[in-house]
C-alpha positions, 0 to 999 in steps of 0.5 A: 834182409840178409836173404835178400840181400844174398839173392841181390848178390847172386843176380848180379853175378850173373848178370856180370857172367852174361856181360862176360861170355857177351863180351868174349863173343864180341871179341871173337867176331871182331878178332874173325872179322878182322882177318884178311881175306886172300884174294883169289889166285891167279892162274898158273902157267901159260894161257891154255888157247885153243883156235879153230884154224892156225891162221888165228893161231898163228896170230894168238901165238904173235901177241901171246908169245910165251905166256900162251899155249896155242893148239890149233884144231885145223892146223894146215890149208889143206882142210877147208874147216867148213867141212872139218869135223872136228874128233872127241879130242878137238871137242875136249880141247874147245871144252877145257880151253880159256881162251877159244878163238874162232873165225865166225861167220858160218865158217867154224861153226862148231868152234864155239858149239864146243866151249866150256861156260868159263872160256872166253871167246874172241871171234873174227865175224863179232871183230868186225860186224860180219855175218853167215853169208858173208865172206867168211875168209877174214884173215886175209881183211886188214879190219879183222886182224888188226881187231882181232890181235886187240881183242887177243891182247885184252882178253889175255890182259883180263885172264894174266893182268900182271902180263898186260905190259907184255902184252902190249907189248907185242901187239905194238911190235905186231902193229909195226909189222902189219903196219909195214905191210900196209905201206907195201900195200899203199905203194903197190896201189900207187904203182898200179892205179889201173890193176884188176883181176878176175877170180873163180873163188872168192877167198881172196876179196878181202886182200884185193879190196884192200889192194883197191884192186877191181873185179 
């Protein structure tokens, strides 16, 4: 009797140790578990934007003011970027970008050849619906940098959101000013009702069909 009673005994304390270690167990994942988990950190310094010509530099500069960093890879009027071909250092560039911000329609091809899988791409052609064939000169179109400057704004939003207000920003001051323009634009049609013009290139379209003025 007494032997049995010794291994009832010895059972149970080893049940009792396996109900222990199990509890300790349970209370080590509940005490892990229960650590909080750092969100991931948002990037350090000014937005690295890379554009392919400085007219879209320009106006990355204009919305992004301080919080960017801008390089423009064909930064003078003087090179036509559909012959531009871009060096080993303008690809790494396009490579390690986070924003890129390219013209589009045919006209900056290698722009966008050249980006990194984590860059965001904010193009003109995609802005407004233009294609290869088409006249590929948009920044002189009211449509195309009025959709660009907003598409600059909210992808610079996504990237540094605790500068979305700065953003904003400067895209209302930007649309102030390129509102003025129009006006100027509003009273040089109802000053010349009649004005046409002839052209050789058609780099200008954009701006005249604005203008309302007839080939």
């Amino acid at each position: 009797m007494q032997g049995a009673t010794h291994r009832w005994n010895r059972i149970a304390a080893v049940l009792a140790a396996c109900g222990l270690i199990a509890s300790m167990g349970a209370c080590g994942q509940n005490k892990q578990s229960a650590e909080p988990v750092e969100p991931p950190a948002e990037p350090a310094g000014p937005i690295t934007v890379v554009a392919s010509v400085n007219q879209w530099g320009s106006l990355a500069e204009q919305i992004g003011g301080d919080d960017v960093a801008v390089t423009s890879i064909v930064d003078t009027t003087a090179v036509d970027a559909h012959d531009f071909e871009p060096q080993p250092a303008d690809m790494a560039a396009l490579q390690d970008a986070q924003v890129v911000v390219s013209n589009g329609a045919g006209y900056d091809a290698w722009a966008t050849k050249s980006m990194g899988p984590q860059t965001a791409s904010v193009s003109a052609a995609e802005t407004v619906g233009a294609s290869e064939g088409d006249n590929p000169h948009l920044w002189f179109s009211k449509d195309a940098r009025n959709g660009m400057a907003t598409e600059l704004a909210d992808a610079f939003s996504r990237i540094l959101p605790d500068k979305k207000d700065d953003f904003q920003k400067r895209l209302d001051q930007w649309q102030e000013r390129e509102q003025q323009l129009e006006d100027s634009m509003d009273a040089f049609r109802q000053a010349h009702p009649d004005a046409t013009y002839a052209a050789t290139e058609s780099v200008a379209y954009y701006l005249l069909s604005d203008l309302a003025s007839r080939i």
